[in-house]
One Martini backbone bead per residue (centre of mass of N, CA, C, O) as a GRO file, in nm:
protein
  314
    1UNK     BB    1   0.055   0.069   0.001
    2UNK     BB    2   0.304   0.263  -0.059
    3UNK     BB    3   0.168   0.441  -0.316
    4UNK     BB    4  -0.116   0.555  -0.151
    5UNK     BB    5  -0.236   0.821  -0.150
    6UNK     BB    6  -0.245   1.055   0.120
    7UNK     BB    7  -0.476   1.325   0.254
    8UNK     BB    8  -0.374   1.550   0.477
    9UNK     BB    9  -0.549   1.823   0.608
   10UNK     BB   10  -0.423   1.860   0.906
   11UNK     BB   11  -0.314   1.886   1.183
   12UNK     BB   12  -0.337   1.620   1.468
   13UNK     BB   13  -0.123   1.360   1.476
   14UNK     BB   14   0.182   1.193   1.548
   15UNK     BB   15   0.070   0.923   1.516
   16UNK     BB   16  -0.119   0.922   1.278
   17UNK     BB   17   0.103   0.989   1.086
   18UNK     BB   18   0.302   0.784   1.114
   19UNK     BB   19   0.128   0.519   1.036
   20UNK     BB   20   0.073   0.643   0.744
   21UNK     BB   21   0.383   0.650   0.645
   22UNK     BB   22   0.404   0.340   0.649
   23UNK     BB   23   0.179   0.262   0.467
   24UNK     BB   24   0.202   0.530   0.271
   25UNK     BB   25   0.136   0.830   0.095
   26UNK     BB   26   0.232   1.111   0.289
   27UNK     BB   27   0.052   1.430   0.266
   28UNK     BB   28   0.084   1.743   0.383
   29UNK     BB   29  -0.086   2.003   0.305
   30UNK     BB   30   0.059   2.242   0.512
   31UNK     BB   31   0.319   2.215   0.295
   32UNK     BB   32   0.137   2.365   0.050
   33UNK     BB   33   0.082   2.677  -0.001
   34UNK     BB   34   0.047   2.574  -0.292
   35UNK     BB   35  -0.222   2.473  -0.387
   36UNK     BB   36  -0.265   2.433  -0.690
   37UNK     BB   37  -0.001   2.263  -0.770
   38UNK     BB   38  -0.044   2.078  -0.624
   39UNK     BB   39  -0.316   1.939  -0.757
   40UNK     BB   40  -0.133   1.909  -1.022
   41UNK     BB   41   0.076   1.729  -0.898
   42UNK     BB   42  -0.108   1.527  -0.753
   43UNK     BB   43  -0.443   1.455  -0.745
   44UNK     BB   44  -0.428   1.158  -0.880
   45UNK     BB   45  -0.305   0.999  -0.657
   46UNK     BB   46  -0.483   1.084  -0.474
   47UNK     BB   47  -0.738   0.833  -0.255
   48UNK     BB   48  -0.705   0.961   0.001
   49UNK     BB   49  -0.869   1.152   0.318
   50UNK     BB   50  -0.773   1.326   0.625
   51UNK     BB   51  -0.998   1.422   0.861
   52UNK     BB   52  -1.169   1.679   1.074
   53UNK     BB   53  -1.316   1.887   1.224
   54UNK     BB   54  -1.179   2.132   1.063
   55UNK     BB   55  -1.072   1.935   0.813
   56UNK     BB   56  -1.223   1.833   0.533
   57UNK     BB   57  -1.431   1.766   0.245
   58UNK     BB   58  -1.543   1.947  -0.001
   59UNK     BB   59  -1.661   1.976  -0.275
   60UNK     BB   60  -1.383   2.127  -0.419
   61UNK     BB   61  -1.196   1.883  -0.295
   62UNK     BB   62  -1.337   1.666  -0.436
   63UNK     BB   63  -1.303   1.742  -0.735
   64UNK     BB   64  -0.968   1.787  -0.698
   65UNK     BB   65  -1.025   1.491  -0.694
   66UNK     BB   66  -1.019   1.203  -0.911
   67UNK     BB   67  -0.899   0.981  -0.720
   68UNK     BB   68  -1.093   0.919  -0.499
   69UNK     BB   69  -1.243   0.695  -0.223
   70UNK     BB   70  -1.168   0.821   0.063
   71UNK     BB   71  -1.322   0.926   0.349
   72UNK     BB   72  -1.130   0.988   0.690
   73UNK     BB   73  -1.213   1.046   1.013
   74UNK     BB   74  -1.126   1.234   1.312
   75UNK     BB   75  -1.393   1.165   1.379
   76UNK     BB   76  -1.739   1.211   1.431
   77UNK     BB   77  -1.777   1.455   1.304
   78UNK     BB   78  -1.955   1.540   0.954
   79UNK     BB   79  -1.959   1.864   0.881
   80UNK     BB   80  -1.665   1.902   0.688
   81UNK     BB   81  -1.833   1.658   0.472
   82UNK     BB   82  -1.974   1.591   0.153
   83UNK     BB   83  -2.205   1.372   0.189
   84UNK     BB   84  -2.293   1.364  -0.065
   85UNK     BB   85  -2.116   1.394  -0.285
   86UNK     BB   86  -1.990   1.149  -0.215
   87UNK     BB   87  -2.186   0.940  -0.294
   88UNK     BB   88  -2.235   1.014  -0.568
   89UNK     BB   89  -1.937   0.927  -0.649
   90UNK     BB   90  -1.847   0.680  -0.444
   91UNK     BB   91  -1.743   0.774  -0.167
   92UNK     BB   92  -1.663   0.707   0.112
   93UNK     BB   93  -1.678   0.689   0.471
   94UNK     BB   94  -1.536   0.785   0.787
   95UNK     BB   95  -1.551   0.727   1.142
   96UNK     BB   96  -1.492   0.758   1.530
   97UNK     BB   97  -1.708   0.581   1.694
   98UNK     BB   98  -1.694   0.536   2.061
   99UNK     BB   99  -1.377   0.612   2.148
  100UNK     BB  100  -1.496   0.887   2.258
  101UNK     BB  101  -1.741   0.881   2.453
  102UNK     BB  102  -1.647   0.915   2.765
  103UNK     BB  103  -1.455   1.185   2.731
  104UNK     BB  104  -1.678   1.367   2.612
  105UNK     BB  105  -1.852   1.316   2.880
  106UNK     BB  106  -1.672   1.365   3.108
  107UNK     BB  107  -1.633   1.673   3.043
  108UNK     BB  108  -1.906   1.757   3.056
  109UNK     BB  109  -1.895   1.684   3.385
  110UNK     BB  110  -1.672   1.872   3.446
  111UNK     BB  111  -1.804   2.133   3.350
  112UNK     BB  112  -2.000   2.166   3.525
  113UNK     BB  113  -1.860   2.169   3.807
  114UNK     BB  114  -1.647   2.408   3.737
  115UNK     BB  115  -1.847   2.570   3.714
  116UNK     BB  116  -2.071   2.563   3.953
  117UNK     BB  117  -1.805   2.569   4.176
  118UNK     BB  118  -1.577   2.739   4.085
  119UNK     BB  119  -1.284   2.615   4.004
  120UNK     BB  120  -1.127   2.830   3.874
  121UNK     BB  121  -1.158   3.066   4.022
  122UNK     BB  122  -1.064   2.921   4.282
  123UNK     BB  123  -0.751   2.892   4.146
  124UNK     BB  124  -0.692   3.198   4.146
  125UNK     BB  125  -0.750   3.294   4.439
  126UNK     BB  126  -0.510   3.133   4.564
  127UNK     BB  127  -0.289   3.242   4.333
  128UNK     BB  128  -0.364   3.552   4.423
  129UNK     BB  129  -0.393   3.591   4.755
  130UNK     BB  130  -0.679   3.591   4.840
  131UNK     BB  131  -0.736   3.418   5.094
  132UNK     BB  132  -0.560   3.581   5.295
  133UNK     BB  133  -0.631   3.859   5.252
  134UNK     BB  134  -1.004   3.785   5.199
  135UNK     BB  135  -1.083   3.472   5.244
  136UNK     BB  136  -1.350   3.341   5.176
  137UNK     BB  137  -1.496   3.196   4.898
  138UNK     BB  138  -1.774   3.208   4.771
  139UNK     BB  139  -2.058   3.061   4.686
  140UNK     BB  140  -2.202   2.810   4.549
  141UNK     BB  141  -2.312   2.525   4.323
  142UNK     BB  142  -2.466   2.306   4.296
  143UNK     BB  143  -2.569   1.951   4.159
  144UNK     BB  144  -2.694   1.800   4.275
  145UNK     BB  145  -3.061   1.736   4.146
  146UNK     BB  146  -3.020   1.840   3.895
  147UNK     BB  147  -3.157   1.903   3.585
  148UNK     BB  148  -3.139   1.748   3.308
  149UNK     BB  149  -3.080   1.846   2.954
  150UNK     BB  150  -3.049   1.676   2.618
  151UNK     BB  151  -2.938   1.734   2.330
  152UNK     BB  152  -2.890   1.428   2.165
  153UNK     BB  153  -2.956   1.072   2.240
  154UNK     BB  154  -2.694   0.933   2.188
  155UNK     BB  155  -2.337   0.807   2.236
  156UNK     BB  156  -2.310   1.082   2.422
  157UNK     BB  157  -2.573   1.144   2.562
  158UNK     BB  158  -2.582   0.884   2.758
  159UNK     BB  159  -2.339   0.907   2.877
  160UNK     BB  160  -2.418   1.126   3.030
  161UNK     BB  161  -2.683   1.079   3.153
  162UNK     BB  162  -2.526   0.860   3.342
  163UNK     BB  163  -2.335   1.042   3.503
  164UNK     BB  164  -2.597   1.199   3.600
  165UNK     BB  165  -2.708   0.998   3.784
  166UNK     BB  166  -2.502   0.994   3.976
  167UNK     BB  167  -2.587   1.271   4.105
  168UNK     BB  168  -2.934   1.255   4.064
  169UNK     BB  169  -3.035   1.336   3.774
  170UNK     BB  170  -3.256   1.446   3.597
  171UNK     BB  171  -3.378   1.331   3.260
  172UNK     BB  172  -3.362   1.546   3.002
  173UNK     BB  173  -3.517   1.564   2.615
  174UNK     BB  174  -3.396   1.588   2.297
  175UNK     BB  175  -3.518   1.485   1.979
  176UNK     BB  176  -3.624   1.390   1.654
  177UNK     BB  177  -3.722   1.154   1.856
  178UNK     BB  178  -3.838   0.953   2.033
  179UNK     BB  179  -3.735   0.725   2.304
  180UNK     BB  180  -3.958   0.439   2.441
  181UNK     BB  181  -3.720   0.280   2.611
  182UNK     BB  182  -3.708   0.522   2.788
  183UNK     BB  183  -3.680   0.688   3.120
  184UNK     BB  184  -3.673   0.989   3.008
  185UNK     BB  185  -3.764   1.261   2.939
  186UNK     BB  186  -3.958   1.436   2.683
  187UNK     BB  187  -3.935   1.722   2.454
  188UNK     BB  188  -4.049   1.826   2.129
  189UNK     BB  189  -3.846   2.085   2.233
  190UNK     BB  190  -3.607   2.274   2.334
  191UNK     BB  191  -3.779   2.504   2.479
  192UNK     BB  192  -3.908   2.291   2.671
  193UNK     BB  193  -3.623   2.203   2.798
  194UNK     BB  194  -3.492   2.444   2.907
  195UNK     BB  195  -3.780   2.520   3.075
  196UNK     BB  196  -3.701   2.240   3.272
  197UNK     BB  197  -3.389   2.297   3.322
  198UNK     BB  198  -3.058   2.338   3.496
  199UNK     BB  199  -2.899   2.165   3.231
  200UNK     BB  200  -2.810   2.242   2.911
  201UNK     BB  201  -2.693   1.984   2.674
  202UNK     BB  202  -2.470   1.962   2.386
  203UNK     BB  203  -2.506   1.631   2.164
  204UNK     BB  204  -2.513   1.690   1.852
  205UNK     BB  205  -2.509   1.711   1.550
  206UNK     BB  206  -2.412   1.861   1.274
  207UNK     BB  207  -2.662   2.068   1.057
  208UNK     BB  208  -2.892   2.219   0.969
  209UNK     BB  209  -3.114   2.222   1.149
  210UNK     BB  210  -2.906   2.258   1.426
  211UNK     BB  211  -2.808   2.507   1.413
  212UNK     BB  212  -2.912   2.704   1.630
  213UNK     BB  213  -3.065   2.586   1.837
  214UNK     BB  214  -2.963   2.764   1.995
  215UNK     BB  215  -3.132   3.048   2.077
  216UNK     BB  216  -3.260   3.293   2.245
  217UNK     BB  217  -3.522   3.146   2.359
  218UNK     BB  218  -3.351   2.931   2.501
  219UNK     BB  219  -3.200   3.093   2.682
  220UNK     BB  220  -3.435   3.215   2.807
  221UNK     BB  221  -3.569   2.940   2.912
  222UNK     BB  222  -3.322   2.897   3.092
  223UNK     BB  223  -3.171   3.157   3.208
  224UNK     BB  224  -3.021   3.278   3.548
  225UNK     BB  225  -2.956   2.965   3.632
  226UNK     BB  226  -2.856   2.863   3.367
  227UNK     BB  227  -2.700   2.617   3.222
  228UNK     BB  228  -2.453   2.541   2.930
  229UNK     BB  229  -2.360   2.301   2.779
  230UNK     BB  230  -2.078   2.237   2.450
  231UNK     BB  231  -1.961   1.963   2.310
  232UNK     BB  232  -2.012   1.947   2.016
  233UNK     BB  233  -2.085   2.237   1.844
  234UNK     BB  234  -2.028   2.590   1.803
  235UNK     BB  235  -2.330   2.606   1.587
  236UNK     BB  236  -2.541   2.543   1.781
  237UNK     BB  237  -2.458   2.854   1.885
  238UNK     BB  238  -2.538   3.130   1.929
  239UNK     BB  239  -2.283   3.337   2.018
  240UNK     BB  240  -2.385   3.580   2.035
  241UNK     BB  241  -2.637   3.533   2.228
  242UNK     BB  242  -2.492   3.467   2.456
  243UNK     BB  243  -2.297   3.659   2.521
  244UNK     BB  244  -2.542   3.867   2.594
  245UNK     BB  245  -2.674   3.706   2.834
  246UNK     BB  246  -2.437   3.697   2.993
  247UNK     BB  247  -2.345   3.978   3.030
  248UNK     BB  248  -2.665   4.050   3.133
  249UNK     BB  249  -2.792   3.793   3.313
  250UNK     BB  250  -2.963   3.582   3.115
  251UNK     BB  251  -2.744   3.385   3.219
  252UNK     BB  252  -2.568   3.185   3.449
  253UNK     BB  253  -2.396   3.003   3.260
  254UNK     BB  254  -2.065   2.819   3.089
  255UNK     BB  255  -1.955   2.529   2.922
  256UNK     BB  256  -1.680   2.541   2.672
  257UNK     BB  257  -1.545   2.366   2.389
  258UNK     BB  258  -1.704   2.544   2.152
  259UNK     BB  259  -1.674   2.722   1.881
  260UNK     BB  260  -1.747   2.899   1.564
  261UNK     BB  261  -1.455   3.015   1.502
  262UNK     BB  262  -1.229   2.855   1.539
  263UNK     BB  263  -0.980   3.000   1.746
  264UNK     BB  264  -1.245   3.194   1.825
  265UNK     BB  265  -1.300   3.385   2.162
  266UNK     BB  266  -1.499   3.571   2.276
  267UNK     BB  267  -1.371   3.819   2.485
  268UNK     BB  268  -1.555   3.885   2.684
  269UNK     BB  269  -1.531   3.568   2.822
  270UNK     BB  270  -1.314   3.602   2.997
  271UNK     BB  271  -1.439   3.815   3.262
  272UNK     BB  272  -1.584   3.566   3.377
  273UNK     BB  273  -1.659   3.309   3.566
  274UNK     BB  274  -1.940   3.172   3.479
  275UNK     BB  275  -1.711   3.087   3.257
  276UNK     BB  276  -1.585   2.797   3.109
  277UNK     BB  277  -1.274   2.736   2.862
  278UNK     BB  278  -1.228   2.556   2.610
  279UNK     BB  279  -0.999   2.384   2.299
  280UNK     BB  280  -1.137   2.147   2.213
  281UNK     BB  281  -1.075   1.835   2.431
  282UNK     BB  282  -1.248   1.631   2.436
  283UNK     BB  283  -1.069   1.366   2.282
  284UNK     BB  284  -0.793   1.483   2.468
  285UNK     BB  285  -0.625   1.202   2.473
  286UNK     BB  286  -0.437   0.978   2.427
  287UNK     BB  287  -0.631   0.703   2.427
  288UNK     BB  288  -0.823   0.801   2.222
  289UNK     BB  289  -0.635   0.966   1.981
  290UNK     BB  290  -0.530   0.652   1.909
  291UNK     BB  291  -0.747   0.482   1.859
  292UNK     BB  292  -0.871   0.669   1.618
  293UNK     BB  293  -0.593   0.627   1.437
  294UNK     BB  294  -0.639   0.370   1.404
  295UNK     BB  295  -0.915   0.361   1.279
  296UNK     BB  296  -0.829   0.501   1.043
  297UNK     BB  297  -0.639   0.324   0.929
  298UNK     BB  298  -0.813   0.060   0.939
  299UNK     BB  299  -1.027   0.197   0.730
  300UNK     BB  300  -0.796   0.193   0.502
  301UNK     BB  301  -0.690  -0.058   0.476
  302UNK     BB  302  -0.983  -0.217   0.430
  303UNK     BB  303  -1.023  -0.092   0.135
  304UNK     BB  304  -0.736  -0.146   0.030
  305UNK     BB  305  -0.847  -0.478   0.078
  306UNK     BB  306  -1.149  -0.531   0.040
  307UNK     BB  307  -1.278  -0.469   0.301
  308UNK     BB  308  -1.479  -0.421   0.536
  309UNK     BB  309  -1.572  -0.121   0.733
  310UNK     BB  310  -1.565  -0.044   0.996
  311UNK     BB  311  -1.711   0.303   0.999
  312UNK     BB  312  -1.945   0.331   0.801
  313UNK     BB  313  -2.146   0.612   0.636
  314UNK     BB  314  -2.086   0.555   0.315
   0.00000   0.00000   0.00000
């Protein structure tokens, strides 16, 4: 397989550079600031794209490939990727779903606690001699038995679910259909879900629909006391619109992994104690991040060796 070109779409991981380095004919798109030249001198060879949350294969970017066979993505979310495009063309497609599921519901997890404990601002002021100076941390707010509410209920969303459990914390949920298999409670509407919860959780694909998700309505029905926590995407949620609730106190706090136009995050937000800002690390530990670029890997070398695709999507 070592003549099959495959093409690295930006900077992701060295473990999985070093992988496909061995088995393939690895071109990393970032060293070619001439991207016209580069096509014209490449464009044939390469058979395989690998892309991730970042920079996937848009319409443009398969046409300008004519020997594509297959996008890699090294990710769960495929909002990247023009997947009728690939459709049409008969490109295959795959992600890494399954293997990162544990760290970003963990970490959704960690953001709720982080944000109502006050955890960041609590460490700026021990280390800022504040404590000595000024004496006790202001009170914070519990997590045990607020009820969770979370937009999208699949391999993310359940298991966010299920460590709220462990909280205590009522289930309320949102998808595009109930699932009558579960006991948690459904709301027909984002706006009816926020209007009842006391944490709303955003985890679902990003779609034309889902666009705005979150927008003004959703917000004020979250309100002065409610926190929205976003590991998703950041365009699921009106960015504009959240600053300014925040800013006003129309919204409780803010517990954000994604933003809309990474790696841009609304300076506003810098000087809140009650948000806190991540720089999009769902799955961002070593064995997450490994087991994705193995999977990835697994499904170049199965399709180029006409196996069944591990996690085909297309």
């Amino acid at each position: 397989m070592e003549s099959i070109g495959v093409l690295m779409a930006c900077p992701m991981s060295t473990y999985l550079e070093q992988e496909l380095s061995k088995r393939f004919n690895l071109f990393k798109f970032w060293n070619f600031p001439q991207k016209d030249a580069f096509f014209k001198e490449h464009a044939l060879s390469i058979r395989a794209v690998v892309g991730n949350a970042t920079a996937g294969a848009d319409s443009a970017f398969i046409d300008a490939l004519p020997s594509l066979e297959i996008v890699s993505s090294y990710s769960v979310g495929l909002d990247k990727i023009d997947l009728g495009k690939c459709k049409e063309k008969g490109i295959r497609v795959t992600n890494t779903p399954d293997v990162l599921t544990d760290d970003v519901a963990d970490l959704a997890i960690g953001l709720i606690l982080t944000t109502l404990r006050g955890i960041c601002a609590c460490d700026r002021y021990v280390r800022a001699g504040l404590w000595k100076t000024k004496g006790d941390f202001k009170l914070t707010t519990k997590f045990t038995g607020k009820t969770v509410g979370i937009i999208g209920l699949g391999r993310i969303g359940l298991a966010i679910a299920k460590r709220a459990e462990a909280f205590s914390c009522p289930i309320t949920y949102y998808s595009r259909t109930e699932k009558p298999d579960l006991k948690y409670k459904y709301y027909p509407s984002v706006v009816e879900l926020a209007s009842n919860c006391d944490i709303l959780i955003v985890a679902c694909p990003l779609t034309a629909e889902t666009r705005h998700i979150v927008n003004r309505e959703v917000i004020d029905a979250l309100g002065p006391k409610g926190l929205l926590i976003n590991i998703g995407r950041g365009p699921h949620v009106d960015e504009a619109e959240l600053v300014s609730a925040l800013v006003e106190g129309r919204l409780g706090g803010a517990g954000l992994d994604v933003y809309e136009n990474e790696p841009e995050v609304p300076e506003k937000l810098f000087g809140l104690d009650n948000v806190v800002l991540l720089p999009h690390v769902g799955s961002g530990t070593v064995e997450t991040r490994n087991a994705m670029a193995d999977l990835v890997v697994g499904n170049l070398e199965a399709h180029f060796s006409k196996k069944p695709l591990l996690t085909p999507v297309v």
